[in-house]
KEPABA-626163 format. One record per residue (C-alpha): chain; residue number from 1; residue in three letters; x, y, z. Coordinates in Angstrom, 3 decimals, padded with zeros to 6 digits, m for minus. Layout:
BEGIN
ch=A, i=NUM, aa=ALA, x=X, y=Y, z=Z
...
END
This chain:
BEGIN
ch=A, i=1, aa=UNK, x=014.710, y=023.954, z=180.238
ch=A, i=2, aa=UNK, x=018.151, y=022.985, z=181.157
ch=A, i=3, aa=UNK, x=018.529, y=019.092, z=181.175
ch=A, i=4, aa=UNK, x=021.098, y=017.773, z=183.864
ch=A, i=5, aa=UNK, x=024.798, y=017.546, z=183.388
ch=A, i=6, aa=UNK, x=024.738, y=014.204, z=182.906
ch=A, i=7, aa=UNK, x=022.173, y=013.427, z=180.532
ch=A, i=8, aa=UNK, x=022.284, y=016.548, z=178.058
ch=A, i=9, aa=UNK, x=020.574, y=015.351, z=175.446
ch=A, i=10, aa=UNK, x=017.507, y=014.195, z=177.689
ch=A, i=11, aa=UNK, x=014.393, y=015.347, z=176.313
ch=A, i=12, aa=UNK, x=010.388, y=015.160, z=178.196
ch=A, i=13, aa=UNK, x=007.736, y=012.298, z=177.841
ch=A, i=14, aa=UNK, x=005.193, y=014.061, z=179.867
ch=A, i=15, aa=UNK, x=003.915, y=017.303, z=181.190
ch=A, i=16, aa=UNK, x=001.396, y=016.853, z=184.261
ch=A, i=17, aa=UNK, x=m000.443, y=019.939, z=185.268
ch=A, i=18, aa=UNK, x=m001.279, y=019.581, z=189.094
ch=A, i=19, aa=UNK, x=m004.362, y=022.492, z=189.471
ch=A, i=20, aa=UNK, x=m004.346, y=020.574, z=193.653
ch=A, i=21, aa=UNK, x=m001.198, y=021.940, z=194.235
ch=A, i=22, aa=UNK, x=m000.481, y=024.644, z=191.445
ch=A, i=23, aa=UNK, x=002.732, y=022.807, z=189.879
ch=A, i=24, aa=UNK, x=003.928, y=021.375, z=186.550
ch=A, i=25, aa=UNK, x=005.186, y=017.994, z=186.851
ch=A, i=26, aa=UNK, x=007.800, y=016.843, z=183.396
ch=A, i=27, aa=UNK, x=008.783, y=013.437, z=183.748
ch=A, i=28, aa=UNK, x=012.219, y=012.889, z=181.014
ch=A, i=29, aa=UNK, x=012.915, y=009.991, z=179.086
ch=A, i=30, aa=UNK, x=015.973, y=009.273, z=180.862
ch=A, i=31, aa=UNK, x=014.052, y=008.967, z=184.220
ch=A, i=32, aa=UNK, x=014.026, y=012.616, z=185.936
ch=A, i=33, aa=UNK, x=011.391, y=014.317, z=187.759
ch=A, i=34, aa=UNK, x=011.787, y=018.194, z=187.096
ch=A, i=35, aa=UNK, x=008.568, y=020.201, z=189.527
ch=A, i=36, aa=UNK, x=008.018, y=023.580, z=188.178
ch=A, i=37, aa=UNK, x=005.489, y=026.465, z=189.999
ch=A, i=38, aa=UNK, x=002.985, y=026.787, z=187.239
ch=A, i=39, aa=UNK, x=002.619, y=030.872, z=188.130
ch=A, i=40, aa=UNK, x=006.482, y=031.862, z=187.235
ch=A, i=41, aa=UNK, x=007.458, y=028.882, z=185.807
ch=A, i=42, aa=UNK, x=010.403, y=028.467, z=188.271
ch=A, i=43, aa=UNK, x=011.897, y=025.175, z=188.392
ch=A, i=44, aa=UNK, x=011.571, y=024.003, z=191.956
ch=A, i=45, aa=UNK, x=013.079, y=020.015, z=192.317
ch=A, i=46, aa=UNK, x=014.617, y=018.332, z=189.549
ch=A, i=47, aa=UNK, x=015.866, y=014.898, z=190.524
ch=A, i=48, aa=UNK, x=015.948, y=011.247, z=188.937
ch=A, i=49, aa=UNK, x=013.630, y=008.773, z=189.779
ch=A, i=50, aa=UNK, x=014.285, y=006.298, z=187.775
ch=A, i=51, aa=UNK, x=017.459, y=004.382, z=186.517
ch=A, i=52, aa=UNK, x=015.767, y=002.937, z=183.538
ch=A, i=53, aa=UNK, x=014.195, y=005.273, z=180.695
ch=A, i=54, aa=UNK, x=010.172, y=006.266, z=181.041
ch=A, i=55, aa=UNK, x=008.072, y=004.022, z=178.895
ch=A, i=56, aa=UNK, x=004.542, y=005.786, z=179.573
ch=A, i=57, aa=UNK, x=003.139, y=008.236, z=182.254
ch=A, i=58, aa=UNK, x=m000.324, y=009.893, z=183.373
ch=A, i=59, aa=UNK, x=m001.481, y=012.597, z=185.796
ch=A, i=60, aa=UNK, x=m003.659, y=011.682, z=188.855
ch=A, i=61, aa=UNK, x=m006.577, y=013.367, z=189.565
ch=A, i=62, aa=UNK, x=m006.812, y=011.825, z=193.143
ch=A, i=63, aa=UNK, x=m003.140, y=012.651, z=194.471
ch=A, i=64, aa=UNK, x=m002.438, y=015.770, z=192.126
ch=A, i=65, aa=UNK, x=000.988, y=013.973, z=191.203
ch=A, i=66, aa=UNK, x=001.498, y=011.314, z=188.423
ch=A, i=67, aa=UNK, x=002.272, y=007.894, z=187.325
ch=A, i=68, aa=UNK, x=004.925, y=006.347, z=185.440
ch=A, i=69, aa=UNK, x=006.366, y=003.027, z=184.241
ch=A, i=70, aa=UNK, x=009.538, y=001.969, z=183.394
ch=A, i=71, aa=UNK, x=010.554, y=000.219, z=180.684
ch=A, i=72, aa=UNK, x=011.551, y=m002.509, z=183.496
ch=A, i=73, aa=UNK, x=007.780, y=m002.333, z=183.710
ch=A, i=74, aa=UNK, x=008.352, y=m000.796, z=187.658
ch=A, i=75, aa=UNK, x=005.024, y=001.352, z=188.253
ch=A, i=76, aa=UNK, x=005.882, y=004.694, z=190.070
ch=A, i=77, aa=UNK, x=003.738, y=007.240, z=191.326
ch=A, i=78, aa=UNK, x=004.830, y=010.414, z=192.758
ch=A, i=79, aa=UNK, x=002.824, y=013.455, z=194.660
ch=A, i=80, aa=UNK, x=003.203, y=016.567, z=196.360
ch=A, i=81, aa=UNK, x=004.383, y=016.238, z=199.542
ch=A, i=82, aa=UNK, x=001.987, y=018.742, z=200.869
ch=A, i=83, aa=UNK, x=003.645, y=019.275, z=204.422
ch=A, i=84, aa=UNK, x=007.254, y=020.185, z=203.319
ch=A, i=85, aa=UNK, x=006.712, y=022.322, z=200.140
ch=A, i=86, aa=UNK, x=006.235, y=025.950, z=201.172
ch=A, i=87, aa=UNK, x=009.136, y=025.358, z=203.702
ch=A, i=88, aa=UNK, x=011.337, y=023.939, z=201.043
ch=A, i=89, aa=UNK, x=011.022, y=026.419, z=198.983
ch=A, i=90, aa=UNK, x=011.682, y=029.129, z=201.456
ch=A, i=91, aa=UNK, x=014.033, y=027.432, z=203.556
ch=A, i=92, aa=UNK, x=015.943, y=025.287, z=200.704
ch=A, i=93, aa=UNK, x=015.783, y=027.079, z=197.535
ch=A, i=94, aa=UNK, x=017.949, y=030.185, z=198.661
ch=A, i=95, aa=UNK, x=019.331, y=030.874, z=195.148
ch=A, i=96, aa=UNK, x=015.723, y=032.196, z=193.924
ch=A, i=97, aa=UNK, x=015.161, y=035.299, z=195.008
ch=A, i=98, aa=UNK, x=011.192, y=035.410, z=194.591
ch=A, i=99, aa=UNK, x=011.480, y=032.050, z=197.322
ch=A, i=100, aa=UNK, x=009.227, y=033.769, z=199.617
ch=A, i=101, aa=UNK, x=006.773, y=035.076, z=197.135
ch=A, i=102, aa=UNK, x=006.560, y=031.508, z=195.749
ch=A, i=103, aa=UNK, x=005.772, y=030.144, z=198.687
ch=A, i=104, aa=UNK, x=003.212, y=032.167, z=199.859
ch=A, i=105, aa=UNK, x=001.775, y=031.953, z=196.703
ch=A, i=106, aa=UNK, x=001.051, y=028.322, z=197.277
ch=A, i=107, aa=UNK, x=000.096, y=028.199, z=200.760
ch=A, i=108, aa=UNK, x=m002.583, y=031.082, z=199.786
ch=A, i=109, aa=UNK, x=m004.104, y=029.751, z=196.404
ch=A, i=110, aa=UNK, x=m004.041, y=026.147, z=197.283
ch=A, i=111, aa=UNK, x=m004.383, y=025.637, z=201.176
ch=A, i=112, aa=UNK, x=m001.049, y=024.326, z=202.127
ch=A, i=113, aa=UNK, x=000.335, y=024.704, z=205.334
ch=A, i=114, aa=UNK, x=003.904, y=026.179, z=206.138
ch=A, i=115, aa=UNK, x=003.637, y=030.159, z=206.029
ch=A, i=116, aa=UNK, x=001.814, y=031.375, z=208.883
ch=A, i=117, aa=UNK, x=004.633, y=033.569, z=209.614
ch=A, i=118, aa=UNK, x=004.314, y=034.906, z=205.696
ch=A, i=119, aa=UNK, x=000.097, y=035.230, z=206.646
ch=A, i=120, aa=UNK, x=000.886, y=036.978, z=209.871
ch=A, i=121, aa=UNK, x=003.084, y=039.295, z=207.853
ch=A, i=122, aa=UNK, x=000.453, y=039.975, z=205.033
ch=A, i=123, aa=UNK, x=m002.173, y=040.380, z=207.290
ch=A, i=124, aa=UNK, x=m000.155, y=042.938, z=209.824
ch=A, i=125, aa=UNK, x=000.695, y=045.276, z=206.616
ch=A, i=126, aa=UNK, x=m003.129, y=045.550, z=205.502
ch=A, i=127, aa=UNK, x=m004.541, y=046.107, z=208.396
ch=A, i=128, aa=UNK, x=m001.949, y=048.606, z=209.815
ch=A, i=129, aa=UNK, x=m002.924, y=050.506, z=206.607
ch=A, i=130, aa=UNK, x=m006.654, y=050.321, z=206.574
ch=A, i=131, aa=UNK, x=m006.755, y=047.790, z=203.869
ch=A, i=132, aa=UNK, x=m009.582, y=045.715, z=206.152
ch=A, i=133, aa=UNK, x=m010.609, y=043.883, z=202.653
ch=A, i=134, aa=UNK, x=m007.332, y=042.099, z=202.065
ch=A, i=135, aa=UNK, x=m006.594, y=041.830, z=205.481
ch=A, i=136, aa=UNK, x=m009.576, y=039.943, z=206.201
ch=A, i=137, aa=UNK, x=m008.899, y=037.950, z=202.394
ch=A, i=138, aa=UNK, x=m005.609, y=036.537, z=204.140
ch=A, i=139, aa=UNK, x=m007.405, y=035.419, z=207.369
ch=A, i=140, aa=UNK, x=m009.399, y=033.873, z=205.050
ch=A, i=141, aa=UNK, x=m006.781, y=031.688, z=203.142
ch=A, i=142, aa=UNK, x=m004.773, y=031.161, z=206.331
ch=A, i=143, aa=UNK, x=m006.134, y=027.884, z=206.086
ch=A, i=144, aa=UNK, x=m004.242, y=026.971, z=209.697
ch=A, i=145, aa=UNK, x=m006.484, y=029.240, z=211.447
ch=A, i=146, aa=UNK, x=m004.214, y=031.610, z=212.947
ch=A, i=147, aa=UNK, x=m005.868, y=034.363, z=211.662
ch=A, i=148, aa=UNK, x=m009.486, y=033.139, z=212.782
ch=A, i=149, aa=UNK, x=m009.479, y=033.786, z=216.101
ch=A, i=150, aa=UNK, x=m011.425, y=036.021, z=218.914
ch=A, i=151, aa=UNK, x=m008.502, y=038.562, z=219.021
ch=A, i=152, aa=UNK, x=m008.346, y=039.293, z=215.558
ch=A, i=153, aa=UNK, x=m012.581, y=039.361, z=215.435
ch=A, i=154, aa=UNK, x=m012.353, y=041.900, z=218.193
ch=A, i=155, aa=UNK, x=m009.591, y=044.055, z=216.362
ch=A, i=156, aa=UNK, x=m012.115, y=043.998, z=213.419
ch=A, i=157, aa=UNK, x=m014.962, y=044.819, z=215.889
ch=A, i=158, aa=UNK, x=m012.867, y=047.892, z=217.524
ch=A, i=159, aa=UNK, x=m012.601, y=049.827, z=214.227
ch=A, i=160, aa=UNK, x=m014.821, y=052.766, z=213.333
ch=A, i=161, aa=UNK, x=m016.707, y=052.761, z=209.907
ch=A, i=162, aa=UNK, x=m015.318, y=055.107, z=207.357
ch=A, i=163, aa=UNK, x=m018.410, y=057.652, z=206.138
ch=A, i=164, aa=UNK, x=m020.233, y=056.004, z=203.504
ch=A, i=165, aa=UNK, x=m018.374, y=052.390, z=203.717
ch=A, i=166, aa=UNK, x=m019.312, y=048.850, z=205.512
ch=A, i=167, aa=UNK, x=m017.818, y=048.571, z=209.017
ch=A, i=168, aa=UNK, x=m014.563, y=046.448, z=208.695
ch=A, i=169, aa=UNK, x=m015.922, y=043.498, z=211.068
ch=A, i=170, aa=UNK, x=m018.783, y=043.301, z=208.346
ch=A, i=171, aa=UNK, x=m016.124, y=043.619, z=205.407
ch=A, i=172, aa=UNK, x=m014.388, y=040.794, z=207.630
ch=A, i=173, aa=UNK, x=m017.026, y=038.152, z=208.078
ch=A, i=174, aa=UNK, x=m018.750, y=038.388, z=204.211
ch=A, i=175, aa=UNK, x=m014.730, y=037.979, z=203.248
ch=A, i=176, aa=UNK, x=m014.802, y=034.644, z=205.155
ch=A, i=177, aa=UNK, x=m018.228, y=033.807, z=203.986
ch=A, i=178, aa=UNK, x=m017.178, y=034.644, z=200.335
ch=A, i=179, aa=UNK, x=m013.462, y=032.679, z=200.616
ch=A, i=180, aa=UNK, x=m012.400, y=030.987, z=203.520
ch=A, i=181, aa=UNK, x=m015.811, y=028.344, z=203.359
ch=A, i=182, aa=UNK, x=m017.470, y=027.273, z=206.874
ch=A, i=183, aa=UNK, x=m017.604, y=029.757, z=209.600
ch=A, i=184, aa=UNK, x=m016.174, y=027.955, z=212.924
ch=A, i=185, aa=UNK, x=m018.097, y=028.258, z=216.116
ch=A, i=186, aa=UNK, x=m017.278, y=032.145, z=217.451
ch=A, i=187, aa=UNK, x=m017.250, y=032.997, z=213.723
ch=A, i=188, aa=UNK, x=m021.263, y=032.049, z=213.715
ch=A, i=189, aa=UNK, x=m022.336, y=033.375, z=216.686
ch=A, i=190, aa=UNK, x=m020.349, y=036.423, z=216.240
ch=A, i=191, aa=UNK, x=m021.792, y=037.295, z=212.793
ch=A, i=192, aa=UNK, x=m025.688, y=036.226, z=213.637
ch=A, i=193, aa=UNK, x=m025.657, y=037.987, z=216.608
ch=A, i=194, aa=UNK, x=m026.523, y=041.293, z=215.037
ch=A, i=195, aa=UNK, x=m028.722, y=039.183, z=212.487
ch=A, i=196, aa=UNK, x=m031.097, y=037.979, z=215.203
ch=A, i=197, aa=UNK, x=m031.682, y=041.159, z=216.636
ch=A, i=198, aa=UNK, x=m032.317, y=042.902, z=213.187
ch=A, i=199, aa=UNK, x=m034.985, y=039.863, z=212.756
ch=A, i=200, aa=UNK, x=m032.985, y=039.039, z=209.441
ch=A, i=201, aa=UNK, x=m034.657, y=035.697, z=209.130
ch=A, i=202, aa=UNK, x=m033.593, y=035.048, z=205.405
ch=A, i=203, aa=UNK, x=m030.004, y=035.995, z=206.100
ch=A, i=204, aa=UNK, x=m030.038, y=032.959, z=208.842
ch=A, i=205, aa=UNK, x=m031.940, y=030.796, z=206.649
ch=A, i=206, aa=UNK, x=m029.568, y=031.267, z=203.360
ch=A, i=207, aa=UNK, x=m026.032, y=030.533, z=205.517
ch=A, i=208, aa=UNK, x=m027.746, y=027.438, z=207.138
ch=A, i=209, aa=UNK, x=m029.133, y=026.215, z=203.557
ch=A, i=210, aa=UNK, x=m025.229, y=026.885, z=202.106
ch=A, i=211, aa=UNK, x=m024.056, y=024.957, z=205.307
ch=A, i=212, aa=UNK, x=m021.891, y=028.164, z=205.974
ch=A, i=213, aa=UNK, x=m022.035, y=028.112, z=210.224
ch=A, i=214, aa=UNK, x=m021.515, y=025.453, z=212.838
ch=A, i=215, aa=UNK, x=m024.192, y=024.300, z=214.315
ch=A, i=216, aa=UNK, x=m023.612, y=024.301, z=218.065
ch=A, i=217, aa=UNK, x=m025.973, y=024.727, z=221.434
ch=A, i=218, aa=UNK, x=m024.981, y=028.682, z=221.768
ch=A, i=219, aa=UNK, x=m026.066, y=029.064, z=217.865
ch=A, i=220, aa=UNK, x=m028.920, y=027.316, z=218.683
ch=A, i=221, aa=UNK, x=m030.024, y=029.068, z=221.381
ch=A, i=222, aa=UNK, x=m029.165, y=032.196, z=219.771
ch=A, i=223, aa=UNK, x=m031.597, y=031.575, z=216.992
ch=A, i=224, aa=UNK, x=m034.541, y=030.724, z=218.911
ch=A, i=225, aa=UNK, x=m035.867, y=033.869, z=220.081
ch=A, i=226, aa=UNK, x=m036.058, y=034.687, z=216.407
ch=A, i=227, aa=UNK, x=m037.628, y=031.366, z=215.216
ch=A, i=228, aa=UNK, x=m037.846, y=028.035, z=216.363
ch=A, i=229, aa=UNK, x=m037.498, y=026.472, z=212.689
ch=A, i=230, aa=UNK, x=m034.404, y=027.680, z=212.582
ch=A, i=231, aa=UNK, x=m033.178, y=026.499, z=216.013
ch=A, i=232, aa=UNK, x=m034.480, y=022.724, z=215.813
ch=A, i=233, aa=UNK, x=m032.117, y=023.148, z=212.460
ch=A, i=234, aa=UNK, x=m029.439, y=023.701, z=214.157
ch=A, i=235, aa=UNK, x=m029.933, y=021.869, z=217.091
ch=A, i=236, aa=UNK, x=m030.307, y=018.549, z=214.932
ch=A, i=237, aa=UNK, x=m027.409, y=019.152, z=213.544
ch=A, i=238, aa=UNK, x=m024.960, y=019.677, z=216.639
ch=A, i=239, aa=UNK, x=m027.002, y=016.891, z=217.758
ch=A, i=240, aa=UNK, x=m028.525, y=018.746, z=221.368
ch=A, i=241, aa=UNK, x=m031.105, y=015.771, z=221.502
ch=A, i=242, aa=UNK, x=m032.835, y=017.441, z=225.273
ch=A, i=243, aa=UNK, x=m033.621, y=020.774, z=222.606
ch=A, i=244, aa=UNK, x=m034.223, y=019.018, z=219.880
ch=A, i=245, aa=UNK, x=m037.164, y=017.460, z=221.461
ch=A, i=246, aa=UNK, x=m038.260, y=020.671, z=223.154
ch=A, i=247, aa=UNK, x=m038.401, y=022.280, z=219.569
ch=A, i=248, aa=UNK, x=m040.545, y=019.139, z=218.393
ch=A, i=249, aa=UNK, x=m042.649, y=019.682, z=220.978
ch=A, i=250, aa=UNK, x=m042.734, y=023.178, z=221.172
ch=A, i=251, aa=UNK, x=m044.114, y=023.541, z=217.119
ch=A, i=252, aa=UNK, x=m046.776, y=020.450, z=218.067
ch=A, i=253, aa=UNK, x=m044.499, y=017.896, z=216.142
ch=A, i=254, aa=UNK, x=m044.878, y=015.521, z=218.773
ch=A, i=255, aa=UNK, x=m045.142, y=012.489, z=216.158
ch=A, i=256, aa=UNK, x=m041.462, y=013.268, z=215.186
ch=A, i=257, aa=UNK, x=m040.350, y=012.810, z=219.222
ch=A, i=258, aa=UNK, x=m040.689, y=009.350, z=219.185
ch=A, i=259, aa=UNK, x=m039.305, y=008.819, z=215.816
ch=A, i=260, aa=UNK, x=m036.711, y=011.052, z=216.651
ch=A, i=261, aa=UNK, x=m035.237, y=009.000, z=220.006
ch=A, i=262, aa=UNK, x=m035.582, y=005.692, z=218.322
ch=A, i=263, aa=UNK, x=m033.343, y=007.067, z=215.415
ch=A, i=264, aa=UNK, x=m030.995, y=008.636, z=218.189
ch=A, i=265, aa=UNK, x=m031.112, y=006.004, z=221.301
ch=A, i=266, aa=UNK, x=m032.028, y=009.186, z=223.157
ch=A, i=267, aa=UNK, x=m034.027, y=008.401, z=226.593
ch=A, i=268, aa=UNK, x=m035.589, y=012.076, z=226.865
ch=A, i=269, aa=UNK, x=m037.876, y=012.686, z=230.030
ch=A, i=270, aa=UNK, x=m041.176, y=012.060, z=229.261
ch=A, i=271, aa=UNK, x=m043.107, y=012.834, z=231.798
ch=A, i=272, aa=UNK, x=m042.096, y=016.139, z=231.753
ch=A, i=273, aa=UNK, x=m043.227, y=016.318, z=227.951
ch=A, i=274, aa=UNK, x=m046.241, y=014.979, z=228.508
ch=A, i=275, aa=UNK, x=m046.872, y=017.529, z=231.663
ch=A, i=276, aa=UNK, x=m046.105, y=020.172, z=229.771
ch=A, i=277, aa=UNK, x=m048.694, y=018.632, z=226.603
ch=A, i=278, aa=UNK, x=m051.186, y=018.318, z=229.009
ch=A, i=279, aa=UNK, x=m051.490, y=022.411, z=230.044
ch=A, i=280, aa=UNK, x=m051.584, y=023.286, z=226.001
ch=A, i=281, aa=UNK, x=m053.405, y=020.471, z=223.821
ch=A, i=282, aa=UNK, x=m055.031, y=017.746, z=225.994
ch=A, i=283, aa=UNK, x=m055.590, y=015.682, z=222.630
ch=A, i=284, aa=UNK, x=m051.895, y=015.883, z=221.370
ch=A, i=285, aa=UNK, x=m050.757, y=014.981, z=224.650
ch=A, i=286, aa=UNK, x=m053.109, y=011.500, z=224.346
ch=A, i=287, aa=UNK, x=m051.736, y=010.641, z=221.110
ch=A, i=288, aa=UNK, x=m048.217, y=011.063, z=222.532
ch=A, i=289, aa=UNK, x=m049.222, y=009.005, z=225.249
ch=A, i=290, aa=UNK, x=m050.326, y=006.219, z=222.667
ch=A, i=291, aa=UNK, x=m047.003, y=006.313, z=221.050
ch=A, i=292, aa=UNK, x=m045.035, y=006.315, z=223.670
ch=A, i=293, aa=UNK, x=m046.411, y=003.348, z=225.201
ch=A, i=294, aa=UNK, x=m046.477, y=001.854, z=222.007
ch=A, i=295, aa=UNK, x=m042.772, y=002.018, z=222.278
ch=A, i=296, aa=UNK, x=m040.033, y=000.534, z=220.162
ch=A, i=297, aa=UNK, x=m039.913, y=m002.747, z=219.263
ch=A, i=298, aa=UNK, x=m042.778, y=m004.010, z=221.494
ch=A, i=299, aa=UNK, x=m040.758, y=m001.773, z=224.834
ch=A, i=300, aa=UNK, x=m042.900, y=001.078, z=225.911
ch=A, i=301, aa=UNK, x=m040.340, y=004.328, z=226.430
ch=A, i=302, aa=UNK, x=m043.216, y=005.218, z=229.650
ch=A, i=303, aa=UNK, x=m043.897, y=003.171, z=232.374
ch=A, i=304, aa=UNK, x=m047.736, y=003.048, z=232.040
ch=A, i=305, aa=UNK, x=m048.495, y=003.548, z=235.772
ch=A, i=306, aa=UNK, x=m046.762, y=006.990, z=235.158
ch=A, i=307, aa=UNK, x=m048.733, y=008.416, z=232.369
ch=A, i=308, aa=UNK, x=m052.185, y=007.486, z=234.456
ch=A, i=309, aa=UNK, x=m050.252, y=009.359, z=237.252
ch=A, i=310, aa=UNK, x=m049.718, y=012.170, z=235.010
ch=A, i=311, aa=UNK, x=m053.347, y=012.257, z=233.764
ch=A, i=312, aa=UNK, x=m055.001, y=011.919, z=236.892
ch=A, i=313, aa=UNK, x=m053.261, y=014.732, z=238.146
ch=A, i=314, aa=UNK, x=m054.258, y=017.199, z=235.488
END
């Protein structure tokens, strides 16, 4: 490692290995910073932070960067600045002729943003030559989400199976399941779709467990007509209080309504609930009653005059 011009016979203190952000931070004695790209072992900034000579310094687990002191006792602390970096490098480092390949690099391993012209290129290339797998690994580390949108699902969707392989919208969505974490809203609905109507109940049941969809109304509803368990999951969890309530009702968890509201500050329509008890399980429907009008703290959620309305009708 070449030590600047003006302190040749500089030497290192400390070598900081950042796995956040895939660098090598060496911190001299004379008070440089050199930042090295732990995969080629390019040097990428070297520059002095300090007028007085290093006395002690530690990596940081929380920032990815390190801290040093001074023999002035000054306490420094320096990080990635995770913005900037992959345009620095391709934008500012023009004497290294790997630059791009650097960059990319670090956007794709580690999540930083910076190259979605890079990601647009990879992607482009792979798919143009029927390499669905990788194509659909970059839209998976694109972590901008350029590359997770309903045009590139429905370029996935409009290619033909090869004989004998998985259909490249398939290849596509267990890719993003496998690497690129949570599925966003079209992502779930577009991949249980075809789940619900093969009645793949443990498929639905393993990605809500791994917390690998997001949970919204259209999911919900989606779900349903397979199995209500699965839709008062996911309706709880995008917070549709109206279905939520429905579902409690529906599988004769009518104890959990009025814990439910209270938790929520929900004011659901009752009297439609307890209508609809009435015509199904007269004895459910009087325990609901009871509760309701039991209320929360000492306030019944029911006027009382309507649930004798309600009763007397039926």
């Amino acid at each position: 490692i070449q030590m600047p011009p003006e302190a040749p016979s500089d030497f290192a203190v400390a070598l900081h290995l950042s796995e956040k952000h895939g660098v090598v931070f060496m911190v001299t004695k004379a008070g440089y910073l050199f930042l090295f790209d732990v995969a080629t072992a390019t040097m990428l900034v070297r520059s002095r932070v300090s007028q007085d000579s290093i006395f002690i310094s530690i990596g940081s687990g929380l920032t990815g960067g390190c801290i040093f002191v001074n023999k002035k006792g000054a306490v420094t602390s320096v990080k990635v600045n995770e913005q900037a970096i992959v345009g620095y490098v391709m934008n500012n480092l023009v004497q290294l002729p790997n630059r791009q390949d650097i960059a990319f690099t670090l956007a794709r391993r580690f999540g930083l943003p910076g190259a979605n012209e890079l990601f647009q290129q990879q992607y482009a290339r792979f798919f143009a030559s029927g390499d669905y797998k990788n194509a659909a690994l970059v839209a998976a580390q694109c972590k901008s989400g350029l590359l997770r949108t309903p045009d590139i699902i429905n370029q996935f969707k409009s290619v033909q199976a090869a004989p004998g392989q998985a259909s490249p919208i398939l290849t596509y969505f267990s890719t993003l399941l496998e690497h690129g974490g949570k599925l966003n809203a079209l992502e779930s609905l577009e991949l249980v779709r075809p789940v619900v109507q093969q009645q793949r109940r443990e498929l639905v049941e393993k990605w809500l467990k791994e917390d690998k969809l997001e949970c919204t109304e259209d999911l919900g509803d989606l779900v349903k007509a397979m199995d209500v368990r699965f839709a008062l999951s996911i309706y709880l969890r995008a917070s549709v209080h109206q279905k939520v309530i429905a579902c409690f009702a529906e599988t004769a968890q009518y104890d959990q309504i009025v814990a439910y509201v209270k938790k929520v500050g929900y004011q659901a329509d009752y009297s439609q609930l307890l209508q609809g008890m009435l015509q199904t399980s007269p004895e459910a429907a009087t325990n609901f009653a009871k509760n309701l009008l039991e209320g929360s703290n000492g306030q019944p959620l029911i006027d009382v005059n309507v649930v004798v309305k309600i009763f007397m009708e039926q």
